[in-house]
C-alpha positions as CSV (number, residue, x, y, z in Angstrom):
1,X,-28.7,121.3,131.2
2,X,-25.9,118.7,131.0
3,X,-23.2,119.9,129.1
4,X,-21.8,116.6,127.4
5,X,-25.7,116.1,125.6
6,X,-25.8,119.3,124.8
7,X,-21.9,119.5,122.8
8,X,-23.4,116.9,121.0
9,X,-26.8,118.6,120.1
10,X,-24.6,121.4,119.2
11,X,-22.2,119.0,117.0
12,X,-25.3,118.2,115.0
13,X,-26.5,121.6,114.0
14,X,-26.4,122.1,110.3
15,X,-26.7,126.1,110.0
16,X,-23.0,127.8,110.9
17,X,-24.0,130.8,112.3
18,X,-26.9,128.9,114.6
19,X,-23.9,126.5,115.8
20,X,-21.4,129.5,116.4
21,X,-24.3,131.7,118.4
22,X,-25.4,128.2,120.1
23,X,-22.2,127.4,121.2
24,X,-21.0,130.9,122.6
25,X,-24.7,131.3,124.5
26,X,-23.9,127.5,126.1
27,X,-20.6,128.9,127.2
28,X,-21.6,132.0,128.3
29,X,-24.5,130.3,130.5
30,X,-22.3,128.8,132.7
31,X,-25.1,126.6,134.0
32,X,-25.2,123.4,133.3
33,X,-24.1,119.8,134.9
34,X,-21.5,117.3,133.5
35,X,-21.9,113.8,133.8
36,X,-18.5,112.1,132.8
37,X,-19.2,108.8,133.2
38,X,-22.8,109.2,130.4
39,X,-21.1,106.3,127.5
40,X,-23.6,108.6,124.8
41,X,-24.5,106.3,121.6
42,X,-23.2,108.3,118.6
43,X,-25.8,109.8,115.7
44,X,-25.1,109.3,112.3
45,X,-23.8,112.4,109.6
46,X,-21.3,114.0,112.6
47,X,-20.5,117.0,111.8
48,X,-23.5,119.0,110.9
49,X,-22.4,121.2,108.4
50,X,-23.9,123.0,105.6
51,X,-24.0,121.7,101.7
52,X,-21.4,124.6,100.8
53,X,-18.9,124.5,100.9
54,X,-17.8,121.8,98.9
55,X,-15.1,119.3,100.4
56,X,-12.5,118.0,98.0
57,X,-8.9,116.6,97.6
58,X,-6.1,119.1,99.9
59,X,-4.3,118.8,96.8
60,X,-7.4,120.2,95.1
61,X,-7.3,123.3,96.8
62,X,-5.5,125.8,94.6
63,X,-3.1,128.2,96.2
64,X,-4.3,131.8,95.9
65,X,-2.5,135.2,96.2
66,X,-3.3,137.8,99.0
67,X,-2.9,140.5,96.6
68,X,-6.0,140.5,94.6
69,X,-9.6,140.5,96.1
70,X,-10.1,137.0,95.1
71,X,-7.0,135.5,96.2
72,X,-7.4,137.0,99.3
73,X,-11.4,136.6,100.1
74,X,-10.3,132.3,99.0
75,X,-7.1,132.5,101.5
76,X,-9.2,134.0,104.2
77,X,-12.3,131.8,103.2
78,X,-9.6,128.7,104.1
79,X,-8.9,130.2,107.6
80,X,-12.7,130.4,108.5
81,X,-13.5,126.8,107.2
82,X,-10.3,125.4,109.7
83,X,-11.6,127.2,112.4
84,X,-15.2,126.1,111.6
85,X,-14.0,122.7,111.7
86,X,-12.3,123.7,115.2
87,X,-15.7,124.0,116.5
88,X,-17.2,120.9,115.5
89,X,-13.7,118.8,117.2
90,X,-13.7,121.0,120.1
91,X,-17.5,120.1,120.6
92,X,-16.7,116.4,119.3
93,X,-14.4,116.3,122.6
94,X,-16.9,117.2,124.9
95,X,-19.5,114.6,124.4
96,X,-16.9,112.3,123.1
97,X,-14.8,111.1,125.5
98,X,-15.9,109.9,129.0
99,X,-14.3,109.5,132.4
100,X,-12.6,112.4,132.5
101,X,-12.2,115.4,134.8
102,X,-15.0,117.8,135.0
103,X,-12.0,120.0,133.6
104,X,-11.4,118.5,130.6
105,X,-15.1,119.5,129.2
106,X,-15.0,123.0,130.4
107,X,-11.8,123.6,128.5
108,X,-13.4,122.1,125.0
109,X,-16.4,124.3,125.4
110,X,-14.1,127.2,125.8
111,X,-12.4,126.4,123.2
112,X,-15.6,126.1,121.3
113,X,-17.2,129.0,122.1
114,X,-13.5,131.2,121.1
115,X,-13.5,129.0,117.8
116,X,-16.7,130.5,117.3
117,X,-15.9,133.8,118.0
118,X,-13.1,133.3,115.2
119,X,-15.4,131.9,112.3
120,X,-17.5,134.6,113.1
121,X,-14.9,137.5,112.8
122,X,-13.3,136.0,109.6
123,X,-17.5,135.6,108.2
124,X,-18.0,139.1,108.8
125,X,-14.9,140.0,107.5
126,X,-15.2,138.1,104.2
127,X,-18.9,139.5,103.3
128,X,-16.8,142.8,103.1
129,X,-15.2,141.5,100.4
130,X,-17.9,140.6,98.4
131,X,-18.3,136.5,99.5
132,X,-19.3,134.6,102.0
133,X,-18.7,130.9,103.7
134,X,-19.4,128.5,100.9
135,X,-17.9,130.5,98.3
136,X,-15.1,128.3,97.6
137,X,-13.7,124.6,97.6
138,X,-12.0,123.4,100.9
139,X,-10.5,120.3,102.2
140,X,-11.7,118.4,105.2
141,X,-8.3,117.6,106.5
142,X,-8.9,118.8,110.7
143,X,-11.9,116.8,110.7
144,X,-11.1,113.2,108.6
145,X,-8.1,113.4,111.7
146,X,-10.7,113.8,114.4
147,X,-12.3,111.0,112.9
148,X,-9.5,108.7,112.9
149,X,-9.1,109.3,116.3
150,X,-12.5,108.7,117.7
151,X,-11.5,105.7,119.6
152,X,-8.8,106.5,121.3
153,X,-8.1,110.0,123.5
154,X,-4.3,109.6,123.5
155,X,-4.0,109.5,119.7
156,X,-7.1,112.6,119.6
157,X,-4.9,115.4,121.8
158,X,-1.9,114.3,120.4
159,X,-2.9,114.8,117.0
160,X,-5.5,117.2,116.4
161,X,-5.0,119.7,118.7
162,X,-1.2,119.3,119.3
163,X,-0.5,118.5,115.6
164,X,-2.9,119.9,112.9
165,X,-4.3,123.0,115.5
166,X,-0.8,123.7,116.4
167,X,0.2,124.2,112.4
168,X,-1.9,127.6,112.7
169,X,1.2,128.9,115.3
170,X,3.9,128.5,112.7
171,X,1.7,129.6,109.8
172,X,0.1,132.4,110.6
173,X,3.3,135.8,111.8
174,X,4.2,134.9,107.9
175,X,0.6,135.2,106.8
176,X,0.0,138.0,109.1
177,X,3.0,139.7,107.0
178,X,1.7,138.7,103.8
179,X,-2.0,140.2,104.1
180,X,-0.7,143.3,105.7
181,X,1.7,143.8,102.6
182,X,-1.9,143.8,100.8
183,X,-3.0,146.2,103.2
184,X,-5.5,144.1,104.6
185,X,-5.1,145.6,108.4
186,X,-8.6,144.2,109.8
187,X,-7.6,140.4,108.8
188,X,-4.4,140.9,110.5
189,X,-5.9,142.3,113.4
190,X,-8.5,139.2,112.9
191,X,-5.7,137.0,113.1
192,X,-3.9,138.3,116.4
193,X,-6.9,137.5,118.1
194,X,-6.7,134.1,117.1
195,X,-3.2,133.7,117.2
196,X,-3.6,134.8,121.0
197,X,-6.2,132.3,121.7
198,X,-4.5,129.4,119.9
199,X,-1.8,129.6,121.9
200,X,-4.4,128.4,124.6
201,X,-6.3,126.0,122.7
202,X,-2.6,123.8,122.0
203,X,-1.6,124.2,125.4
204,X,-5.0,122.4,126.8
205,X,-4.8,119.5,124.3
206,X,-0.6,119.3,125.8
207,X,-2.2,119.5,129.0
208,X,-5.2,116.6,128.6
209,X,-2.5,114.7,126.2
210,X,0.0,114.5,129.4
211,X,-2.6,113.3,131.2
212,X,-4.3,111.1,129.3
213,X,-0.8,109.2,128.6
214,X,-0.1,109.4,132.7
215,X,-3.3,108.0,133.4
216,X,-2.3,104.9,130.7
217,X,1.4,104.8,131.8
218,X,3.0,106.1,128.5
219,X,5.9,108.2,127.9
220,X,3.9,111.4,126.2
221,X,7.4,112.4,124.1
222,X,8.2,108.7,123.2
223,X,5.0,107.4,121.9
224,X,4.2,110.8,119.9
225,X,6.5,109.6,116.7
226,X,4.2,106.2,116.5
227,X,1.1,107.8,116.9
228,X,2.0,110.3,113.9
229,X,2.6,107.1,111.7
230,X,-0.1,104.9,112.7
231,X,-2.5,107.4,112.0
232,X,-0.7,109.0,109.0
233,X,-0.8,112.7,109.9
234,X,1.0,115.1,107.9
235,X,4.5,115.6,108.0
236,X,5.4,118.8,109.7
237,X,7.8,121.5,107.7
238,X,9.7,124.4,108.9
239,X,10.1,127.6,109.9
240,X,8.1,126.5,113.4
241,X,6.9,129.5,115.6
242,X,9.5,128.1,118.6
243,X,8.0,131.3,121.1
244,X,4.3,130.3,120.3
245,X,5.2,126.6,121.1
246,X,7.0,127.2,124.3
247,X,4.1,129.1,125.3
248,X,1.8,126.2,124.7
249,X,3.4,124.3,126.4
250,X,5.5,122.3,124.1
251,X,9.0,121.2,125.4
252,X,12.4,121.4,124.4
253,X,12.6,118.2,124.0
254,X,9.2,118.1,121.7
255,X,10.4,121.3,120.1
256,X,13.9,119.6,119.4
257,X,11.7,116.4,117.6
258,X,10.2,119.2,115.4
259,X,13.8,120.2,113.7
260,X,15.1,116.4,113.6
261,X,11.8,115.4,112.1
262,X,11.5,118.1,109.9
């Protein structure tokens, strides 16, 4: 099969756990052909997703507590929606953006496929609890990014994977600390997996955002600061997991723009 038509096939499933088994089985195949150069028309109603849950306002979201079964099943609920968004961008880059090294897709379908493996942990986790996916509001902040960026590859790995994806190393050591205090051990164990492959999923969209600004002749730690106000992405707040970044791939220099911009 060729791996760019069938990100976007996979893009356009509705059902989450069809996408999340899809996607891992694609990966796992390791057989299939990429054709970089294929300009593929896009469908309409990208992302499939299901009806629940439903998408409103970030403000909107309330802020819940770890330490009742509610609060936490909603915080952990909000985890599993931002890492079933991951899917769909990682996928989105795959069939997205042509002309570029073979590389570059197999890296988004990994990416994919370990996004799925996350969705799927915190899903399982949060039927233990009592809910499911769906079960409460969330905001569609990863993806109305991705969508901004659809034009232009530059502005994509700078923002969504480097920006918004990178968020989840600062946040999550404190929220690891707050669900264990709620003696929650199995979503803190959930959360050092992801935490682990995070750190592998922001240091591919530095490495395809250095190139994709060498390839255009841009300065990748001078442009960033336009890029984060033409396309309005959230301002970044301390504490910042500096460790995490470096091992991402993040300079000092990019780390230094963190605490001045901040």
């Amino acid at each position: 099969m060729e791996l760019r038509r069938r990100a976007l096939e996979l893009l356009q499933l509705v059902d989450p756990a069809g996408k999340t088994a899809a996607t891992r089985a694609l990966f796992d195949a390791g057989r299939w052909t990429i054709d970089p150069e294929a300009m593929l028309p896009e469908p309409p109603g990208l992302p499939g997703r299901p009806t629940r849950p439903a998408l409103v306002p970030p403000k909107e979201v309330p802020t819940r507590s770890p330490f009742t079964l509610e609060g936490r099943a909603a915080l952990l609920h909000s985890i599993a929606h931002i890492e079933f968004n991951a899917i769909n961008l990682a996928l989105d880059a795959v069939w997205r953006f042509a002309g570029m090294p073979e590389d570059f897709y197999r890296d988004w379908l990994r990416v994919a496929a370990e996004e799925s493996l996350h969705f799927t942990l915190l899903r399982e986790h949060l039927k233990t609890l009592g809910h499911d996916y769906g079960d409460f509001a969330a905001h569609d902040g990863l993806w109305t990014m991705t969508a901004r960026t659809a034009h232009d590859i530059v502005a994509r790995m700078a923002l969504v994977p480097r920006t918004l994806e990178a968020r989840g190393l600062d946040a999550t050591p404190p929220l690891q600390a707050k669900l264990g205090k709620a003696g929650d051990a199995r979503a803190v164990a959930i959360l050092d997996v992801i935490l682990r492959d995070e750190i592998g999923h922001v240091a591919i969209g530095n490495r395809w955002y250095r190139f994709a600004c060498e390839r255009a002749g841009l300065d990748p730690v001078a442009i960033y600061p336009g890029l984060v106000e033409r396309y309005a992405a959230p301002k970044l707040r301390p504490p910042f997991n500096d460790a995490a970044r470096r091992a991402a791939g993040f300079s000092e220099d990019e780390i230094a723009y963190l605490t001045r911009a901040a």
